[in-house]
TIPA-728759 format. One record per residue: x, y, z of N, C-alpha, C, CB in turn. Coordinates in Angstrom, 3 decimals. Each point is the difference from the previous one (the first is absolute). Last residue first. Glycine has a CB too. Example, Ala and Ser with C-alpha at 12.3 -4.5 7.8 and 13.67 -1.06 7.14 Angstrom:
<atom><n_xx>12.850</n_xx><n_yy>-2.250</n_yy><n_zz>7.080</n_zz><ca_xx>0.820</ca_xx><ca_yy>1.190</ca_yy><ca_zz>0.060</ca_zz><c_xx>-0.770</c_xx><c_yy>1.090</c_yy><c_zz>0.730</c_zz><cb_xx>1.184</cb_xx><cb_yy>-0.628</cb_yy><cb_zz>-2.145</cb_zz></atom>
<atom><n_xx>-0.894</n_xx><n_yy>-5.092</n_yy><n_zz>2.075</n_zz><ca_xx>-0.890</ca_xx><ca_yy>1.190</ca_yy><ca_zz>0.000</ca_zz><c_xx>0.900</c_xx><c_yy>1.200</c_yy><c_zz>0.000</c_zz><cb_xx>-1.892</cb_xx><cb_yy>-1.173</cb_yy><cb_zz>1.246</cb_zz></atom>
***
This chain:
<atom><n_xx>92.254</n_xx><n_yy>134.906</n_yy><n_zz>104.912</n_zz><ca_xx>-0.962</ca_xx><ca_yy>1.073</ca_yy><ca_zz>1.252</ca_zz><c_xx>-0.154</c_xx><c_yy>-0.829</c_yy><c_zz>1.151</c_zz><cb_xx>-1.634</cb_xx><cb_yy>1.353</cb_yy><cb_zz>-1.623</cb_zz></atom>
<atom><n_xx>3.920</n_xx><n_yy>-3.718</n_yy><n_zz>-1.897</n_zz><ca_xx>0.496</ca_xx><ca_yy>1.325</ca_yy><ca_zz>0.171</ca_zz><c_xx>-0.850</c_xx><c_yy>0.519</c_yy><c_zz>1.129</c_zz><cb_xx>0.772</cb_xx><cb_yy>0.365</cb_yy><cb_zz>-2.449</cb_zz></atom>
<atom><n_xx>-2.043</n_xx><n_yy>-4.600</n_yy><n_zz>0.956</n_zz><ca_xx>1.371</ca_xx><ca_yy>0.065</ca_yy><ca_zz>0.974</ca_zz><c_xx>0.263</c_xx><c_yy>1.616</c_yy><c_zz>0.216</c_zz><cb_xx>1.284</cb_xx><cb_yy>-2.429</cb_yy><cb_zz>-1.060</cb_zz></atom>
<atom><n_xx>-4.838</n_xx><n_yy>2.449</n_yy><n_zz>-1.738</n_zz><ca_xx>-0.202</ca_xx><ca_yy>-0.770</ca_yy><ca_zz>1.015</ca_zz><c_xx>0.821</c_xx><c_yy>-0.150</c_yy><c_zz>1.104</c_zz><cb_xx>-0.972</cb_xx><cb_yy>-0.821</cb_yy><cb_zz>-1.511</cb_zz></atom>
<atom><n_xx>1.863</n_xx><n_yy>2.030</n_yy><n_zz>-3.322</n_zz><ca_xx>-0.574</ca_xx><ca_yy>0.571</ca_yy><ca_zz>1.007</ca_zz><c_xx>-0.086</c_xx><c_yy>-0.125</c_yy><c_zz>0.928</c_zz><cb_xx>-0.575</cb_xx><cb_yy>0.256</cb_yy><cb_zz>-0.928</cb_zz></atom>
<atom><n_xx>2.091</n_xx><n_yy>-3.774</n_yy><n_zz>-1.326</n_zz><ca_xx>0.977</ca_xx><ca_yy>0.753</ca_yy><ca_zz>0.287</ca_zz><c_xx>-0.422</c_xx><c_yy>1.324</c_yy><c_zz>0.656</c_zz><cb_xx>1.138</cb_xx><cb_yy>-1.167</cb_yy><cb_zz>-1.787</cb_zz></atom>
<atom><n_xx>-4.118</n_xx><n_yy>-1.976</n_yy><n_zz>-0.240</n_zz><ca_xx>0.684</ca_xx><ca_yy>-0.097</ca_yy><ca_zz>1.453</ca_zz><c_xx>0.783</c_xx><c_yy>0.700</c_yy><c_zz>0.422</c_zz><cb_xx>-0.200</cb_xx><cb_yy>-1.629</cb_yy><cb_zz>-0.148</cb_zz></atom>
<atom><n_xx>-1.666</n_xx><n_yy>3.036</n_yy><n_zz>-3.411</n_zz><ca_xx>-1.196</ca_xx><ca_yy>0.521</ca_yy><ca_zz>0.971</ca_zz><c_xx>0.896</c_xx><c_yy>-1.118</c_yy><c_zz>1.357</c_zz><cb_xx>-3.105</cb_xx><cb_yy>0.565</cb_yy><cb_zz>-2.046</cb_zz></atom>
<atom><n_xx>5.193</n_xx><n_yy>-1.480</n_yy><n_zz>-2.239</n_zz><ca_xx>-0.145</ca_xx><ca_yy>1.373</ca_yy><ca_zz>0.333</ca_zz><c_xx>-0.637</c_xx><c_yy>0.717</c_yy><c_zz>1.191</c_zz><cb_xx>0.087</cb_xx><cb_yy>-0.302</cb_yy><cb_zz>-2.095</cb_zz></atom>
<atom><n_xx>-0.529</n_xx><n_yy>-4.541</n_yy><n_zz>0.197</n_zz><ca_xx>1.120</ca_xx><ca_yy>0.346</ca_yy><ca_zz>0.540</ca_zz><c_xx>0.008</c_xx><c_yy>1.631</c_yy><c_zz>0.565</c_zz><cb_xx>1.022</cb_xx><cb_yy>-1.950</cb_yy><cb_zz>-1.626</cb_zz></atom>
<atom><n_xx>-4.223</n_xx><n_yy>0.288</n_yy><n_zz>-0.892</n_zz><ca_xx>-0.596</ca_xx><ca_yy>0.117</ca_yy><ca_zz>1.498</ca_zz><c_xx>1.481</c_xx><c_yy>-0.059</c_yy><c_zz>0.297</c_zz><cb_xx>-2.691</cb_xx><cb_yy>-1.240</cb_yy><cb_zz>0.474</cb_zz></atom>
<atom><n_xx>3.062</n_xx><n_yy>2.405</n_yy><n_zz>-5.069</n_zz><ca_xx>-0.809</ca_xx><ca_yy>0.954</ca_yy><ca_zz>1.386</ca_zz><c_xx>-0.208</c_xx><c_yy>-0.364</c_yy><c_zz>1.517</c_zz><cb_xx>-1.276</cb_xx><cb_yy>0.557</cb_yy><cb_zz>-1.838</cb_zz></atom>
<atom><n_xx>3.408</n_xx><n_yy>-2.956</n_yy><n_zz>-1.795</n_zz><ca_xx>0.756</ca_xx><ca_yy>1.093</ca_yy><ca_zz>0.427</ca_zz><c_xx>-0.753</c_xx><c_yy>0.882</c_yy><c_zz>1.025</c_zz><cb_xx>1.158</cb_xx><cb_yy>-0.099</cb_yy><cb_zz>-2.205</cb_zz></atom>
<atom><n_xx>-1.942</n_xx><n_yy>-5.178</n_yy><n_zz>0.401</n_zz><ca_xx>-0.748</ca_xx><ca_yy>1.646</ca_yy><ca_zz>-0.368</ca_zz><c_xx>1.176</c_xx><c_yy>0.595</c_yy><c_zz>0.709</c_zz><cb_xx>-3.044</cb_xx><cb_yy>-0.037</cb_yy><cb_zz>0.085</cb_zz></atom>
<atom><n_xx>4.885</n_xx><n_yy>-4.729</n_yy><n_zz>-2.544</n_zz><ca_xx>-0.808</ca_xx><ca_yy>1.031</ca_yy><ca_zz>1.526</ca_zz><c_xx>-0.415</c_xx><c_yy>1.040</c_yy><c_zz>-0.287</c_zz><cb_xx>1.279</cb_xx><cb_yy>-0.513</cb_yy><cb_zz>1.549</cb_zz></atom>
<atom><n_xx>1.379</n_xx><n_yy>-4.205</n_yy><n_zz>-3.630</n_zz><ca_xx>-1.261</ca_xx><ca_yy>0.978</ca_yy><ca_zz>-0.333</ca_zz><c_xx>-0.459</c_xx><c_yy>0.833</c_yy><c_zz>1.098</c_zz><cb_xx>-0.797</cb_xx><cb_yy>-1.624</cb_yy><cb_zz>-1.530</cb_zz></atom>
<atom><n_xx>5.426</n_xx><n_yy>-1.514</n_yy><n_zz>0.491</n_zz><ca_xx>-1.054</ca_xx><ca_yy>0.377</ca_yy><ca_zz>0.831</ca_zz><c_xx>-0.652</c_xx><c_yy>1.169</c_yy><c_zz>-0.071</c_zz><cb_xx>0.988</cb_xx><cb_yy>-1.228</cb_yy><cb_zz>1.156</cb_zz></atom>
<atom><n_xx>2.073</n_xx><n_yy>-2.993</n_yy><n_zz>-4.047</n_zz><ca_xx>-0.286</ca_xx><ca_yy>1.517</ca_yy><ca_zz>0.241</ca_zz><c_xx>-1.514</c_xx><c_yy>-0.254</c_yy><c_zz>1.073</c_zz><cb_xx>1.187</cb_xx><cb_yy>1.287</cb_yy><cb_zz>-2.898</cb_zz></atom>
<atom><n_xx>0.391</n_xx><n_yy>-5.492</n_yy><n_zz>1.402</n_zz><ca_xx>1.425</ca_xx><ca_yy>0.312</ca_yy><ca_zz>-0.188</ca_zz><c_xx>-0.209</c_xx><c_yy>2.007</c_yy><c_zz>0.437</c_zz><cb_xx>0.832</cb_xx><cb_yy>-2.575</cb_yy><cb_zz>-2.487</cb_zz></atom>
<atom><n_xx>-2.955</n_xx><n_yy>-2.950</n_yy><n_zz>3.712</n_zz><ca_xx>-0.242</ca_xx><ca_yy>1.671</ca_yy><ca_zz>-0.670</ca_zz><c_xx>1.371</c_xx><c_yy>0.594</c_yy><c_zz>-0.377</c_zz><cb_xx>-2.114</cb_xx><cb_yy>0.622</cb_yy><cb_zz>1.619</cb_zz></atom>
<atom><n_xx>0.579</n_xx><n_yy>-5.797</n_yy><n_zz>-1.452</n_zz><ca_xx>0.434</ca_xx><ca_yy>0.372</ca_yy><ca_zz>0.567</ca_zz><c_xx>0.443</c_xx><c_yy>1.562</c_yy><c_zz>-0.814</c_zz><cb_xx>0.258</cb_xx><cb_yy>-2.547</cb_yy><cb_zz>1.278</cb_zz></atom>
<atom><n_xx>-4.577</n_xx><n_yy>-0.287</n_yy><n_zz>-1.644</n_zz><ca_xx>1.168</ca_xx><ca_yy>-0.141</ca_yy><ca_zz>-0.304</ca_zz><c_xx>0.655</c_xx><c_yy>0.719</c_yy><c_zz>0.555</c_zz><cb_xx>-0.427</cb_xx><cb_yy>-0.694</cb_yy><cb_zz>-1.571</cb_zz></atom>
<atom><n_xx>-4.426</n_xx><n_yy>1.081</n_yy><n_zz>1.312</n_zz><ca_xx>0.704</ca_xx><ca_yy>-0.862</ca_yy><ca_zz>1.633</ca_zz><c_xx>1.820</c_xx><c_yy>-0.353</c_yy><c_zz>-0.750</c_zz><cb_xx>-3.116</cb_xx><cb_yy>-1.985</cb_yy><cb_zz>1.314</cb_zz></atom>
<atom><n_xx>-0.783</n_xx><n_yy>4.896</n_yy><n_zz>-3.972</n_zz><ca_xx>0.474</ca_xx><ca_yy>-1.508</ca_yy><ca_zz>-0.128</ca_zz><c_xx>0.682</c_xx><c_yy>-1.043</c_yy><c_zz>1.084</c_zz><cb_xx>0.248</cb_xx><cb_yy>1.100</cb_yy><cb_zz>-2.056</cb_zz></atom>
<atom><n_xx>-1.887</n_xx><n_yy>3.983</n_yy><n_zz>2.499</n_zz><ca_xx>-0.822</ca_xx><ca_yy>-0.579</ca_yy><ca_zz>-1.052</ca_zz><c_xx>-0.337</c_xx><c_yy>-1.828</c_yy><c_zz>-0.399</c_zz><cb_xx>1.039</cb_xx><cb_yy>2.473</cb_yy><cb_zz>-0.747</cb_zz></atom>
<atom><n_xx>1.901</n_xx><n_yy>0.539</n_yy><n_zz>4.215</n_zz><ca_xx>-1.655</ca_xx><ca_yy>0.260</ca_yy><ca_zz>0.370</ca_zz><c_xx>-0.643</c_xx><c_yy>-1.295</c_yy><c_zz>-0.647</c_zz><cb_xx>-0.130</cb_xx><cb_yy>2.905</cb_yy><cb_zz>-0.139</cb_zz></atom>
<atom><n_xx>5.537</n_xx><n_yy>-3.566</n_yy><n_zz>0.737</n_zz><ca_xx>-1.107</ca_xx><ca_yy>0.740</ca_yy><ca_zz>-1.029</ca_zz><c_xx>-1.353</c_xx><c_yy>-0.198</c_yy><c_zz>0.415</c_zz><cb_xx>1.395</cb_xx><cb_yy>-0.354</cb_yy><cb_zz>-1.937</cb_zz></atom>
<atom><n_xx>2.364</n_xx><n_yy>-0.780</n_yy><n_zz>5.666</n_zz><ca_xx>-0.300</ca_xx><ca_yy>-0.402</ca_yy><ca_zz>-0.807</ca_zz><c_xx>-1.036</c_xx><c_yy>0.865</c_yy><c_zz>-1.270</c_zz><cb_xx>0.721</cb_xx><cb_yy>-1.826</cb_yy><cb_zz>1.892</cb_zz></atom>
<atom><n_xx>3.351</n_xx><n_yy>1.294</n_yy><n_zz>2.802</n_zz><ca_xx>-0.681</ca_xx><ca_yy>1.072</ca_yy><ca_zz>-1.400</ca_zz><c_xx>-0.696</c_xx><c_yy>-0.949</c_yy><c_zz>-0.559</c_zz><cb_xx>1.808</cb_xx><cb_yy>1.727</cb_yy><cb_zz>-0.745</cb_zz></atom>
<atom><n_xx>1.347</n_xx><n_yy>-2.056</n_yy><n_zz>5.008</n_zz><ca_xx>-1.635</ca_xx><ca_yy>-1.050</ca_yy><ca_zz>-0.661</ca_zz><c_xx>-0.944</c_xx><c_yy>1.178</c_yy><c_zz>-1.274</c_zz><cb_xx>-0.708</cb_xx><cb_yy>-1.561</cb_yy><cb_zz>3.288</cb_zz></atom>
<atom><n_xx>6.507</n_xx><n_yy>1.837</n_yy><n_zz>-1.165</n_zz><ca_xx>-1.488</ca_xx><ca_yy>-0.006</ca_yy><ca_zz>0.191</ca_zz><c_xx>-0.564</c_xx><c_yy>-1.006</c_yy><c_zz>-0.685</c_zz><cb_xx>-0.091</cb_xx><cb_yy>2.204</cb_yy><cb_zz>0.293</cb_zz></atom>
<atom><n_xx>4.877</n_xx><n_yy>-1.708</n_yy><n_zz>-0.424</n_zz><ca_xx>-0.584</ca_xx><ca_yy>-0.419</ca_yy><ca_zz>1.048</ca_zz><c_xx>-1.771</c_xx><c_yy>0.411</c_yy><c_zz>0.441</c_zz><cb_xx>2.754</cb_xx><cb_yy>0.061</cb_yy><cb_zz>0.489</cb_zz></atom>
<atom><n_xx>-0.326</n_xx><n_yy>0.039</n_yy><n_zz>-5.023</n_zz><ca_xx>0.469</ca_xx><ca_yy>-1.284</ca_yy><ca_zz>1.076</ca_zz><c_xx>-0.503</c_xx><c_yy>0.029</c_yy><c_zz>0.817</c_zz><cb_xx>1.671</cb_xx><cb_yy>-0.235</cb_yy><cb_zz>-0.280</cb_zz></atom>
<atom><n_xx>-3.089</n_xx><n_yy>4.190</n_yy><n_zz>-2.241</n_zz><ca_xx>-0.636</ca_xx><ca_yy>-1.045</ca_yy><ca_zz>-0.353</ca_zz><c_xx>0.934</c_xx><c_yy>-1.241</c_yy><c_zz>0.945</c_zz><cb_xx>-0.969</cb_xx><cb_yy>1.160</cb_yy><cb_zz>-2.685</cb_zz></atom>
<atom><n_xx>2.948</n_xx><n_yy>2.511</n_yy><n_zz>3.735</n_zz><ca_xx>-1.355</ca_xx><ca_yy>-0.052</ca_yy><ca_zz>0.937</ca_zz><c_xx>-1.035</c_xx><c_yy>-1.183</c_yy><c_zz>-1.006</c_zz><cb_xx>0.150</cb_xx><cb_yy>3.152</cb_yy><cb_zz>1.181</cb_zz></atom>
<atom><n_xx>3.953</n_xx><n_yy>-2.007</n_yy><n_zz>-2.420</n_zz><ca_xx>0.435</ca_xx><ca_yy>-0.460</ca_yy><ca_zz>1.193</ca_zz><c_xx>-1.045</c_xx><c_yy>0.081</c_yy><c_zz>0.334</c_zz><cb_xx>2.004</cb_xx><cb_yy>0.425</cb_yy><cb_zz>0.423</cb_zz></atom>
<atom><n_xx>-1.943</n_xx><n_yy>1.405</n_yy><n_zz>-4.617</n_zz><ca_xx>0.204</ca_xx><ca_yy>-1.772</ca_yy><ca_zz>-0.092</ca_zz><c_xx>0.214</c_xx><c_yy>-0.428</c_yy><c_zz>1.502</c_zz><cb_xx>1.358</cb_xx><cb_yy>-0.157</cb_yy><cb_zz>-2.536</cb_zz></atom>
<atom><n_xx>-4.629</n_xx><n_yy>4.170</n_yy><n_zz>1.574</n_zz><ca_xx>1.911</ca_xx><ca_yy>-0.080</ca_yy><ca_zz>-0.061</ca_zz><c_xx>-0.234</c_xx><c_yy>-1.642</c_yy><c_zz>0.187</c_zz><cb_xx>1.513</cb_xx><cb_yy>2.686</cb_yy><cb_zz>1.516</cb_zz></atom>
<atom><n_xx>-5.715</n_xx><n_yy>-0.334</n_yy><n_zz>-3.068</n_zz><ca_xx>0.143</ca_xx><ca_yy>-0.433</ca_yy><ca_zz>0.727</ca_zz><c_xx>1.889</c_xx><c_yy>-0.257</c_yy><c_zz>-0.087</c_zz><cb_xx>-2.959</cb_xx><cb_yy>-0.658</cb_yy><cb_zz>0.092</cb_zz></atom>
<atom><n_xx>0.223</n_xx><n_yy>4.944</n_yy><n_zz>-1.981</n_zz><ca_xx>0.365</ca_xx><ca_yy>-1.029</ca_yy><ca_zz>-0.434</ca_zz><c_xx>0.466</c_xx><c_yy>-0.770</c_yy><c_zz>1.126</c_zz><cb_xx>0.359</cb_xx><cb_yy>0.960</cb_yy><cb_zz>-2.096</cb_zz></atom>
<atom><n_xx>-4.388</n_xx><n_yy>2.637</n_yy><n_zz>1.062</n_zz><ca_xx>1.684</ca_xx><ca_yy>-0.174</ca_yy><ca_zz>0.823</ca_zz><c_xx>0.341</c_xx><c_yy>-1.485</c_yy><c_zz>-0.013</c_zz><cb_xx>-0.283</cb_xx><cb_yy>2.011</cb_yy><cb_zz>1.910</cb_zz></atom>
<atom><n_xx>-3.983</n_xx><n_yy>1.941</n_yy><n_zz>-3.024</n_zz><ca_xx>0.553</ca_xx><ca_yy>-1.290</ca_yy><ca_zz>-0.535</ca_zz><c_xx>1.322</c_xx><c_yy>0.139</c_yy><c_zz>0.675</c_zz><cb_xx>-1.259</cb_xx><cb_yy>-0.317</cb_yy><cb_zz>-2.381</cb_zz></atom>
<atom><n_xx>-3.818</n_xx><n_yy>2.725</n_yy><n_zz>2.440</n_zz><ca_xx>1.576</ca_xx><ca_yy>0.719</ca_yy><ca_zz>0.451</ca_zz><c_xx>0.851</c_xx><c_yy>-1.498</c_yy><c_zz>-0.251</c_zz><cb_xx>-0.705</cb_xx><cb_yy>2.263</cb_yy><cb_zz>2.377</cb_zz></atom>
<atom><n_xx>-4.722</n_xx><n_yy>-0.188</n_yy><n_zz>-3.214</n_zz><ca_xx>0.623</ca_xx><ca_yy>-1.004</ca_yy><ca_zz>0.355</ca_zz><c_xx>1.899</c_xx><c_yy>0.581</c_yy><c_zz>-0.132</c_zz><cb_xx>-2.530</cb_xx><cb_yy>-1.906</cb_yy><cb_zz>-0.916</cb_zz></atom>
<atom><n_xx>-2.955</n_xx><n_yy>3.098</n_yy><n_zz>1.228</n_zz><ca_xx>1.169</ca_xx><ca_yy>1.148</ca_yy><ca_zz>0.159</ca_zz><c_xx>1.477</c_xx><c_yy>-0.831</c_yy><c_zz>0.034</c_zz><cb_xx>-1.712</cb_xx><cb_yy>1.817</cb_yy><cb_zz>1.592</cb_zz></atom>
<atom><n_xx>-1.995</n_xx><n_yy>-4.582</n_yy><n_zz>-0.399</n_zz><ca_xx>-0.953</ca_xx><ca_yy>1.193</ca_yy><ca_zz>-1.079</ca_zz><c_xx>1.846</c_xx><c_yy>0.746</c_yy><c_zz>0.205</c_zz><cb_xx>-3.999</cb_xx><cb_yy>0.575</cb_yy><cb_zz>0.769</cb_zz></atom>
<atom><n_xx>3.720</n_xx><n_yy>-5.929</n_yy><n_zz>-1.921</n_zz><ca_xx>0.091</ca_xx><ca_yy>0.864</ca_yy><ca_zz>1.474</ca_zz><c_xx>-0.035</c_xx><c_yy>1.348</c_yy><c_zz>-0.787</c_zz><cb_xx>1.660</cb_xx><cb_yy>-1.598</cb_yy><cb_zz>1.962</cb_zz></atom>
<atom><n_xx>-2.464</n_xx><n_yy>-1.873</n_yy><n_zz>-4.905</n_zz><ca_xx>-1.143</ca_xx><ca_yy>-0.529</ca_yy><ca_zz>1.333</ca_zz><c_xx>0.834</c_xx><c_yy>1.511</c_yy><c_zz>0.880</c_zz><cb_xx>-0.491</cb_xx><cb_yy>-3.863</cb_yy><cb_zz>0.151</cb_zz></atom>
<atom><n_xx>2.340</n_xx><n_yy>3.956</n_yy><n_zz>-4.318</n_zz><ca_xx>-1.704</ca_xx><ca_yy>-0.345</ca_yy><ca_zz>-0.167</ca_zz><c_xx>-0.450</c_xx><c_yy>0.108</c_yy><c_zz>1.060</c_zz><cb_xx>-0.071</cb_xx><cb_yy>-1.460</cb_yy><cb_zz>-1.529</cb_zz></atom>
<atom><n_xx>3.915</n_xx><n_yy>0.305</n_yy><n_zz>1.349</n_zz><ca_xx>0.365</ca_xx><ca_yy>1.347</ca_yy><ca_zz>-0.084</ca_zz><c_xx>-1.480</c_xx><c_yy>0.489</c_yy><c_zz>-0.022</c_zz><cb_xx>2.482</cb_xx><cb_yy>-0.065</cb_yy><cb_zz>-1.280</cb_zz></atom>
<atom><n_xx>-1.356</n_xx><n_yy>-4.393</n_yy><n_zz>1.089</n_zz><ca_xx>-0.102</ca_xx><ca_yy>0.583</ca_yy><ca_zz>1.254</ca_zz><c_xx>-0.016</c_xx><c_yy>1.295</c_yy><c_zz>0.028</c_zz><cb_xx>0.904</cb_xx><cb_yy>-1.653</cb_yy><cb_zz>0.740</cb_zz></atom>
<atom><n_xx>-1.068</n_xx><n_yy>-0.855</n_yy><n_zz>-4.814</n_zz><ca_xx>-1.087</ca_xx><ca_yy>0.061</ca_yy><ca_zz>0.905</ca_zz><c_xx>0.089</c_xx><c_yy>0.419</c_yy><c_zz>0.920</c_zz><cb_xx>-0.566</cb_xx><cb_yy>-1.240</cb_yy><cb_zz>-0.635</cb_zz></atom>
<atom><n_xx>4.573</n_xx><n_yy>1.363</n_yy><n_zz>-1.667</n_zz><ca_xx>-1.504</ca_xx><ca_yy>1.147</ca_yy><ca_zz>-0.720</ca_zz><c_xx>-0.760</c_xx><c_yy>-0.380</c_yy><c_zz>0.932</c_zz><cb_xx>-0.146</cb_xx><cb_yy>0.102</cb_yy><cb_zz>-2.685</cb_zz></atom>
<atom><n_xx>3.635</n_xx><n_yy>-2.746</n_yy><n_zz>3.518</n_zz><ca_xx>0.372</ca_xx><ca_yy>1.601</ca_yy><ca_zz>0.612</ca_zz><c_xx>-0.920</c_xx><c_yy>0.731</c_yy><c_zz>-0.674</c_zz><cb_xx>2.518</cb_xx><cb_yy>-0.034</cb_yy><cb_zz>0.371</cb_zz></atom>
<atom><n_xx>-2.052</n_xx><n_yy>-4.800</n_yy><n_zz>-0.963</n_zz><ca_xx>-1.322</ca_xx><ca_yy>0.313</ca_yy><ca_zz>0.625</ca_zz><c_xx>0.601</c_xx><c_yy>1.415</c_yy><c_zz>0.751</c_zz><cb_xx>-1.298</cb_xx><cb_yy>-2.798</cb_yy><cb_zz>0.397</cb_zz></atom>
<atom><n_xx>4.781</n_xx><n_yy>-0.044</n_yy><n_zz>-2.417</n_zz><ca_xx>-1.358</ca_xx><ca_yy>-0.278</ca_yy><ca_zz>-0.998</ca_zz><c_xx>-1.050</c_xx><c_yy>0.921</c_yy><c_zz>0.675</c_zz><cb_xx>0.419</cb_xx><cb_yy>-2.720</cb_yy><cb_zz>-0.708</cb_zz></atom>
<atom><n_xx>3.511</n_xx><n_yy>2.448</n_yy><n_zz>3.471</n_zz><ca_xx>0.179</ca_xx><ca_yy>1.113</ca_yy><ca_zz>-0.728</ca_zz><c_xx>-1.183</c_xx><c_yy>-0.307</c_yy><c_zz>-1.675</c_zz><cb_xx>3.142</cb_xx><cb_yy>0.427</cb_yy><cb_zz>1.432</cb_zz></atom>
<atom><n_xx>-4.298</n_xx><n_yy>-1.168</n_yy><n_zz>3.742</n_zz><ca_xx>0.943</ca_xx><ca_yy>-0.604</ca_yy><ca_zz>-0.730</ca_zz><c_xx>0.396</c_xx><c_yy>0.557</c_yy><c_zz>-1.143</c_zz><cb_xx>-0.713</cb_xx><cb_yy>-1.660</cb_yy><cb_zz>0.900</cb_zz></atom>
<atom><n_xx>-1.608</n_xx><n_yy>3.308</n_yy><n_zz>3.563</n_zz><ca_xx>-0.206</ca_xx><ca_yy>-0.459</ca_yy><ca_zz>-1.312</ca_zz><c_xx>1.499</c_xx><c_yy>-0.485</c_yy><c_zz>-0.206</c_zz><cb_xx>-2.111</cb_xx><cb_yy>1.658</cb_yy><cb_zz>-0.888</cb_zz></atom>
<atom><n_xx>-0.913</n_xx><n_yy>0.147</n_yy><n_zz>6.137</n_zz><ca_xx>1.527</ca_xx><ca_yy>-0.029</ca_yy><ca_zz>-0.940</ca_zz><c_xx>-0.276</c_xx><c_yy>-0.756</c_yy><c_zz>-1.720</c_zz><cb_xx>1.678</cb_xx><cb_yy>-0.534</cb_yy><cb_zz>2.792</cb_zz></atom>
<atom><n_xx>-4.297</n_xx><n_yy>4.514</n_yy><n_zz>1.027</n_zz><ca_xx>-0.110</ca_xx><ca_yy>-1.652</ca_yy><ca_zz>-0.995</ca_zz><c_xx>1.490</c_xx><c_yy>-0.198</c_yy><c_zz>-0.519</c_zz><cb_xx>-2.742</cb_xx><cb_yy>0.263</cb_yy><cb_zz>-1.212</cb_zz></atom>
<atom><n_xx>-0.089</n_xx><n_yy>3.417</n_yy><n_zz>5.052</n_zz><ca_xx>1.214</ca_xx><ca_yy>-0.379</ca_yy><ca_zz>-0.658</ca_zz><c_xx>-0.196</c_xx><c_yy>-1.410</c_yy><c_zz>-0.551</c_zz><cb_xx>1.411</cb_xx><cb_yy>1.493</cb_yy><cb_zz>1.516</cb_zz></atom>
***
C-alpha cells in the first residue's frame, strides 16, 4: 500500500500491480501521517493491491 498526492496518482498506479485507489477523508488526513510515496507532501488517495487484501480475508476465513 502507497499513499500519493493527487500530482503523482499516474505514478502510483504504475508502481502497485492490480492497483485499487481510495480517497483519504479529510478526518483521517488531520489526524494521520499520510504522506505521497513520490514527493513526501501531504497525500490525499491510497493506492493498494486488492489481492493480498483478498488472500487475508481468506486466511481469517478458514
Amino acid at each position: 500500500m502507497i499513499f500519493v498526492c493527487k500530482k503523482h496518482v499516474k505514478k502510483g498506479l504504475k508502481m502497485v500491480f492490480l492497483p485499487h485507489i481510495q480517497p483519504i477523508s479529510d478526518e483521517n488526513k488531520i489526524t494521520g501521517n499520510f504522506h505521497c510515496h513520490a514527493c513526501a507532501q501531504w497525500a490525499d488517495f491510497k493506492l493498494y493491491n486488492f489481492e493480498s487484501h483478498r488472500k487475508q480475508a481468506v486466511k481469517k476465513a478458514m
